[in-house]
C-alpha positions as semicolon CSV with decimal commas, in nm:
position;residue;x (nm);y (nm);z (nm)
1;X;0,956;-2,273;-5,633
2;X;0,754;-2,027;-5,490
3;X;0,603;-2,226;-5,271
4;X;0,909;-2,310;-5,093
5;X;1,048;-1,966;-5,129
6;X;0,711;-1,881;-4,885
7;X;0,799;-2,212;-4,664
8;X;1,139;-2,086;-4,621
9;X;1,038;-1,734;-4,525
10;X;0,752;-1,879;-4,268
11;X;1,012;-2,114;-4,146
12;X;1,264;-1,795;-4,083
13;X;0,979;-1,597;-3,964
14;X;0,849;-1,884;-3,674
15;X;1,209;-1,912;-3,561
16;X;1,241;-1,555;-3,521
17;X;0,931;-1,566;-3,305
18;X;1,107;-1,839;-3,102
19;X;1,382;-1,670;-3,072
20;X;1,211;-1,317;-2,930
21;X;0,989;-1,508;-2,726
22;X;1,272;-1,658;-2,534
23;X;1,434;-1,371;-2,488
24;X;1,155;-1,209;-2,296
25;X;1,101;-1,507;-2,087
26;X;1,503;-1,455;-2,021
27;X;1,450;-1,130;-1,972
28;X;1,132;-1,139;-1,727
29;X;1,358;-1,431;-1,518
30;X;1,691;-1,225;-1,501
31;X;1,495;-0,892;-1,350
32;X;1,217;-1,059;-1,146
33;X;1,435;-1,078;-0,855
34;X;1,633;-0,746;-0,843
35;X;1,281;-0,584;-0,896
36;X;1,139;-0,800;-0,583
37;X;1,436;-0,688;-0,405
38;X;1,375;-0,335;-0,488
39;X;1,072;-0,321;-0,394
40;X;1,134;-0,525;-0,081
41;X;1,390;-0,236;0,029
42;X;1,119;0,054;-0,074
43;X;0,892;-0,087;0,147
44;X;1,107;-0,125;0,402
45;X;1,173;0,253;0,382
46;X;0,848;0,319;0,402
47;X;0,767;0,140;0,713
48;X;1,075;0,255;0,876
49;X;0,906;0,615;0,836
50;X;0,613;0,531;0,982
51;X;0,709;0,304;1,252
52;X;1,007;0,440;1,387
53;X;1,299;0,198;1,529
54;X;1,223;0,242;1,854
55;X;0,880;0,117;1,832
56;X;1,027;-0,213;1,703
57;X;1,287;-0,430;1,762
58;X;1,150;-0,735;1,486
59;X;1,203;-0,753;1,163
60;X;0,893;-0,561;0,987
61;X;0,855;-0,736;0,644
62;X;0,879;-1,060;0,811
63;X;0,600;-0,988;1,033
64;X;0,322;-0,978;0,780
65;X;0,018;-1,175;0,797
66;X;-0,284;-1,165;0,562
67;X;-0,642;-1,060;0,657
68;X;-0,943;-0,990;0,485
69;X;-1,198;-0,680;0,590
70;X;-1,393;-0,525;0,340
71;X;-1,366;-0,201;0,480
72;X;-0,986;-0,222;0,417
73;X;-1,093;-0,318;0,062
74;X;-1,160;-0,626;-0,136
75;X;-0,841;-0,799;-0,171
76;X;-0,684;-0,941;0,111
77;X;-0,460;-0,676;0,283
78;X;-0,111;-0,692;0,462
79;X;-0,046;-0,608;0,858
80;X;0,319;-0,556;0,944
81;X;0,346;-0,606;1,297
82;X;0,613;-0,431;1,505
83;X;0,705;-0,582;1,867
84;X;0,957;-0,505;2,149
85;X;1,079;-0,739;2,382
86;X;0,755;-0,974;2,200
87;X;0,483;-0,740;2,285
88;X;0,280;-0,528;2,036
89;X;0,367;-0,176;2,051
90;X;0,228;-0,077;1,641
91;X;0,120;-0,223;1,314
92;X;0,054;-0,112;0,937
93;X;-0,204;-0,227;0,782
94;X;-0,281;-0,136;0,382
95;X;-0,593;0,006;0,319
96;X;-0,789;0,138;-0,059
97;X;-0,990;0,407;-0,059
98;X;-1,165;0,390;-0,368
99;X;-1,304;0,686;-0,420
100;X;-1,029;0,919;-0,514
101;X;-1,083;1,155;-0,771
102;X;-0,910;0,985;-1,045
103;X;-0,957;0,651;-0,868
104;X;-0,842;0,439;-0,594
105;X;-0,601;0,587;-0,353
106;X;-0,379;0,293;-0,172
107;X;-0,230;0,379;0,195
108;X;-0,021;0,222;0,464
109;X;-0,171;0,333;0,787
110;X;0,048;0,263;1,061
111;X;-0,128;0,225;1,427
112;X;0,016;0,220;1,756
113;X;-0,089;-0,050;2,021
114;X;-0,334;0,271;2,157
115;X;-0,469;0,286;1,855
116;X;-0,310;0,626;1,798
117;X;-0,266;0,710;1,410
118;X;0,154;0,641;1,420
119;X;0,209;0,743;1,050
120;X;0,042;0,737;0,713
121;X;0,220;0,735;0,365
122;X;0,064;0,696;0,011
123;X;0,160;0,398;-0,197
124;X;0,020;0,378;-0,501
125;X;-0,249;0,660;-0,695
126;X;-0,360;0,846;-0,976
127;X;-0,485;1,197;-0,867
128;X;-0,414;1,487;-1,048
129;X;-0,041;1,622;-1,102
130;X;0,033;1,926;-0,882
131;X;-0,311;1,937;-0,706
132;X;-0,417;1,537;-0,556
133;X;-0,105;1,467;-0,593
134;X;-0,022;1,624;-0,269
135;X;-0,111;1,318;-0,046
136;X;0,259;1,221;-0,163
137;X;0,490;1,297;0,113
138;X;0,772;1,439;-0,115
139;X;0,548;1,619;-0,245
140;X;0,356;1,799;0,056
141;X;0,339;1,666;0,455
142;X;-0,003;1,724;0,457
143;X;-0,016;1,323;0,522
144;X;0,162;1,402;0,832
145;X;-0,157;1,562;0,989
146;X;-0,286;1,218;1,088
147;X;0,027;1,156;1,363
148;X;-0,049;1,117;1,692
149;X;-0,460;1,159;1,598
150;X;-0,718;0,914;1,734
151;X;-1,053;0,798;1,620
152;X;-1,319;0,842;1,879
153;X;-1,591;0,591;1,701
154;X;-1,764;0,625;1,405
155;X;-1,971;0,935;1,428
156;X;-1,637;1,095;1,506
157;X;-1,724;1,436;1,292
158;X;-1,413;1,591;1,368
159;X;-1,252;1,324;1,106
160;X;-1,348;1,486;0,753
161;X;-1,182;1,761;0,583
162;X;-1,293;2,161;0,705
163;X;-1,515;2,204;0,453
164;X;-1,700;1,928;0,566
165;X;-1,708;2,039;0,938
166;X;-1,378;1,849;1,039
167;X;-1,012;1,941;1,119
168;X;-0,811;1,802;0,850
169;X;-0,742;2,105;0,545
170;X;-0,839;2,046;0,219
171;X;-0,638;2,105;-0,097
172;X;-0,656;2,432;-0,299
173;X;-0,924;2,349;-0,596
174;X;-0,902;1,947;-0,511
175;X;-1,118;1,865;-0,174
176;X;-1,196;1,529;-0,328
177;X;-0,870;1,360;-0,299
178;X;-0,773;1,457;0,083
179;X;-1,192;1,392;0,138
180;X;-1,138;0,976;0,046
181;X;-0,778;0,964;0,242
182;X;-0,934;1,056;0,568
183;X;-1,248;0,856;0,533
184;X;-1,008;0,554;0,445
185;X;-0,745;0,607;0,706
186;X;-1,055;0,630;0,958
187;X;-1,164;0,330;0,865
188;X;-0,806;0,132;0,913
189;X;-0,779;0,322;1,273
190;X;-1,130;0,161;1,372
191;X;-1,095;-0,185;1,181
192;X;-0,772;-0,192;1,407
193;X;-0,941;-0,115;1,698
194;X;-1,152;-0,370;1,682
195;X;-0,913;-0,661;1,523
196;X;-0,562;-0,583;1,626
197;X;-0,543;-0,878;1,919
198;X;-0,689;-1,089;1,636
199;X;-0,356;-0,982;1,386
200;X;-0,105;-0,947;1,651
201;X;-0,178;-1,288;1,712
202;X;-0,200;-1,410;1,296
203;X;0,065;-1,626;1,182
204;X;0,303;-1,445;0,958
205;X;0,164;-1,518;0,589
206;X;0,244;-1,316;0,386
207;X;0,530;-1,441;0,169
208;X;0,361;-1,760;-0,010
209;X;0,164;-1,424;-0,157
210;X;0,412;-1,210;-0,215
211;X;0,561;-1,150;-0,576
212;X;0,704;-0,839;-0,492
213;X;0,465;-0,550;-0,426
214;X;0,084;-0,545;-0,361
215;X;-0,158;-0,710;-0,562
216;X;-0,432;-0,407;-0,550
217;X;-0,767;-0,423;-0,722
């Protein structure tokens, strides 16, 4: 008897497990695609700030391809190209910098065709609330200081933060943070320098990839 009293219960128990496992599956299926879409439109805000409309008259998220530079970082990165009457005029390209001071920091650096810094906005970080956390545009525009600045090589020195002899300001008791976005967003200005015929020319990519957001490491 009691041995089919326990059957009974384990029986009850496995169906229940059925049951809730379905229901996340159900779940996971029902809100995959409003979440792509989501995050499809944030994006699309994003690049809209930092490549304006009338630097582009394609359709930005459809213009992706996929390259690979480890200076960019060690996952493959995304390059939304913008065009006007089919020729280049910018691009934004993701780039990590992994040394932020609570870990990596991930940017879309936007580039014009001059290789003029066209806009930069954080996308993704973990730096300290109320002091890193200023790379966020709603929270500070200090990430506007990069518009309309150029990279003259690599032993630019005027691209570091003042305390290390440059022209970008640090943050009040957090020099860390601003210190690994300008090293990274140098890097993406002179990676694009050197590539950008290379991705203009890429075939667009990016969607077999694409689940709805980055894949960062």
């Amino acid at each position: 008897m009691m041995f089919k009293s326990m059957q009974r219960n384990g029986l009850i128990l496995a169906a229940f497990a059925i049951v809730a496992t379905l229901l996340v599956v159900m779940t996971s299926m029902l809100t995959k695609e409003p979440i792509a879409r989501q995050q499809e439109q944030e994006l699309l805000r994003v690049l809209n700030q930092v490549i304006p409309p009338e630097l582009h008259d394609n359709d930005l998220y459809q213009s992706c391809t996929l390259i690979s530079n480890s200076e960019l970082g060690s996952q493959p990165r995304r390059v939304y190209r913008a065009y006007v009457n089919n020729q280049p005029t910018a691009a934004a390209v993701e780039v990590t910098a992994p040394n932020g001071y609570s870990g990596a920091i991930h940017l879309l650096v936007a580039l014009n065709a001059d290789a003029s810094i066209a806009g930069v906005r954080t996308l993704k970080h973990q730096e300290t609330p109320g002091l890193g956390d200023k790379i966020e545009i709603r929270k500070n525009d200090w990430i506007t200081r990069f518009n309309g600045q150029r990279v003259n090589g690599e032993d630019d020195q005027r691209w570091a933060v003042k305390r290390d002899g440059g022209m970008f300001d640090q943050f009040t008791g957090a020099t860390i943070t601003p210190r690994a976005v300008v090293q990274a967003v140098k890097r993406a200005a002179l990676v694009f320098d050197k590539n950008q015929q290379q991705w203009f020319n890429a075939p667009e990519n990016c969607h077999a990839d694409q689940t709805g957001g980055s894949n960062y490491e």
